[in-house]
C-alpha atoms as one frame of an Amber mdcrd trajectory, in Angstrom:
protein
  -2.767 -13.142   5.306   0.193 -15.253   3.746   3.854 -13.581   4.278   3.963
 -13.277   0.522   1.116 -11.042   0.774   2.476  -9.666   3.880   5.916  -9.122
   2.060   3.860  -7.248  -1.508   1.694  -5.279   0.998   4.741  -4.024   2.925
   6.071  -2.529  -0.103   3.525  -1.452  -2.423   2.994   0.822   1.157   7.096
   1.918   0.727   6.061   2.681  -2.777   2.742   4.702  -2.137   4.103   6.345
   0.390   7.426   7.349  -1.300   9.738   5.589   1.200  11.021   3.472  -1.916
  11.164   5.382  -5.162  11.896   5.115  -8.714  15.592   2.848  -8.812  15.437
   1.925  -5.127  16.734  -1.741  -5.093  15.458  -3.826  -2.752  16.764  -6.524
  -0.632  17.879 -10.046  -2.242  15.697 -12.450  -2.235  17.771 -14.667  -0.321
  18.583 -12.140   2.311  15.177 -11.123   2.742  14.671 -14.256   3.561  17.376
 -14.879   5.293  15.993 -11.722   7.837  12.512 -12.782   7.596  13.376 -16.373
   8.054  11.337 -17.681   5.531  11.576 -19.698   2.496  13.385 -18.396  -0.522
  10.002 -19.291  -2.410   8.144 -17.203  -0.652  10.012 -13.768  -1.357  10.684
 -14.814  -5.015   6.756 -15.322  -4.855   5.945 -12.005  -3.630   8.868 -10.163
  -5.963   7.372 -11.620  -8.978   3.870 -11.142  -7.832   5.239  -6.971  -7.616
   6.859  -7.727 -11.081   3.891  -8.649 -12.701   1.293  -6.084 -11.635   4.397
  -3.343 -12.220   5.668  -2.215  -9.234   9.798  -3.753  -9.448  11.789  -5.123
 -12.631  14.426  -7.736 -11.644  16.940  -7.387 -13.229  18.731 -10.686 -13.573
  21.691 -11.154 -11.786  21.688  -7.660 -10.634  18.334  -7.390  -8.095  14.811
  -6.107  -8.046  14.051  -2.307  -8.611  11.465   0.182  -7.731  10.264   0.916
 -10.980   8.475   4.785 -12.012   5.197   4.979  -9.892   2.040   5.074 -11.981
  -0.807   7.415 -11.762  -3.376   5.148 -12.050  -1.939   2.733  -9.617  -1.291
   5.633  -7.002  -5.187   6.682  -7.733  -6.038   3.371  -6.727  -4.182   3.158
  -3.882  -6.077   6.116  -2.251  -9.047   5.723  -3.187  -8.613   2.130  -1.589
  -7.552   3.790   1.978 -10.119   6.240   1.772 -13.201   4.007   1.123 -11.356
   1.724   4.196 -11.338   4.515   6.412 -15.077   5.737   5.598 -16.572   2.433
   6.407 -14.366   2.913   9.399 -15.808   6.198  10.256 -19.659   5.241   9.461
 -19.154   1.576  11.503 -18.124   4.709  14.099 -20.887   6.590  13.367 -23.549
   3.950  13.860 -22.281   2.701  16.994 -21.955   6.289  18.592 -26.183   6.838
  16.951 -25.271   9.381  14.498 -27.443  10.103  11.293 -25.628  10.564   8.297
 -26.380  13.921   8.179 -24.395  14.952  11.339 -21.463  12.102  10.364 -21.592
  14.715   6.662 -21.434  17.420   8.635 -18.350  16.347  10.204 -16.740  15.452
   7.554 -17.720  18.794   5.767 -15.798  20.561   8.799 -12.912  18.359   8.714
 -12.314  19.755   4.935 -12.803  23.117   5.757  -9.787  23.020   8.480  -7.890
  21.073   5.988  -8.440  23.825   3.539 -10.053  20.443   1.434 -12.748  21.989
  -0.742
């Protein structure tokens, strides 16, 4: 995966996962890649790459903030990791010979202790 990638990934995660909220600035782009030690063109890349599908405004002259995390983006963003980690858990299941009735039924249970219904 290119670092840009890397860098949007790496922070859409902050976002999602409320590490960086609503005003949070984040780094420079010339000290980030300064610490990354990267080009400046590939964190301007990335920032304006998180501009444009709304996750940061820069602000000229002033930095690159977290902006107000939307709904639909934060839907998204689950249903993304969940539909990951199910083909995760069925790759599981096949290998260990499971049907998909018992891998249900242990997802049913899982639910039930997470008080998920």
């Amino acid at each position: 995966m290119p670092i840009y990638e890397q860098i949007k990934s790496q922070v859409k995660e902050a976002i999602f996962s409320g590490e960086l909220v609503e005003d949070d600035v984040l780094p420079s782009i010339r000290q980030l890649a300064k610490d990354l030690k990267i080009s400046v063109i590939t964190t301007t890349r990335a920032y304006n790459d998180l501009a444009e599908e709304g996750f940061v405004v820069n602000v000229q002259g002033k930095g690159c903030y977290v902006l107000p995390q939307n709904e639909e983006m934060a839907r998204e963003n689950a249903l993304r990791k969940i539909e990951n980690s199910l083909l995760e858990a069925i790759t599981a299941a096949r290998i260990g010979g499971l049907s998909k009735q018992e891998t249900t039924e242990v997802f049913d249970i899982l639910c039930k202790e997470e008080n998920y219904e």
